[in-house]
C-alpha positions, 0 to 999 in steps of 0.5 A: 500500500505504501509503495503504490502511494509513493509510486502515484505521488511521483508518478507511475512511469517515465512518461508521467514524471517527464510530465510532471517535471515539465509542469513544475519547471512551467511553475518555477518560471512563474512563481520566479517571477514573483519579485520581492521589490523594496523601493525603500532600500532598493532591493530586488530579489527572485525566487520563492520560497528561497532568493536565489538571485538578489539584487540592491542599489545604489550599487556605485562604479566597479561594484558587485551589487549582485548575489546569486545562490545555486543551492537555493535555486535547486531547492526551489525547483524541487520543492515546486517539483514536490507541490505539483506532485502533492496537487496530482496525487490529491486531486487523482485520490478525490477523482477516484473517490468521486468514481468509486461513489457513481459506481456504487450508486450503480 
């Protein structure tokens, strides 16, 4: 039981996880674009739930006014990856509750 809940969560063949690595790459790129932008101090940063790529100002001549972590750009990824597989599995499980009770009504 255990593992066929793990096999549903992440998918039951190749063809599925490819599926699902797409939608979530879909929904990395638009939660990335939600930018935190604080006018006040001038600071930008991307990603959610983890900055990866942040930004401030005034940045003067010659200077690095730019810190980007990969770390949390892959943390990111999977955990956007995780959501969308969490979302396919509940909404599979209430499709099949709502199959399960027309059939009996039957």
């Amino acid at each position: 039981m255990i593992n066929e809940n793990i096999k549903q969560f992440f998918g039951h063949s190749w063809k599925g996880v490819i599926v699902r690595i797409i939608f979530s790459l879909i929904l990395f790129v638009v939660v990335t674009f939600i930018q935190v932008n604080c006018t006040g101090v001038d600071y930008w940063a991307f990603g959610w739930p983890f900055h990866f790529s942040e930004s401030w100002g005034p940045c003067p001549p010659n200077a690095v006014c730019h810190d980007s972590n990969p770390l949390a750009l892959i943390a990111d990824a999977v955990i956007w990856y995780l959501v969308l597989c969490l979302v396919i599995f509940v909404l599979g499980k209430i499709r099949n509750k709502k199959i399960a009770a027309k059939e009996q009504k039957l």
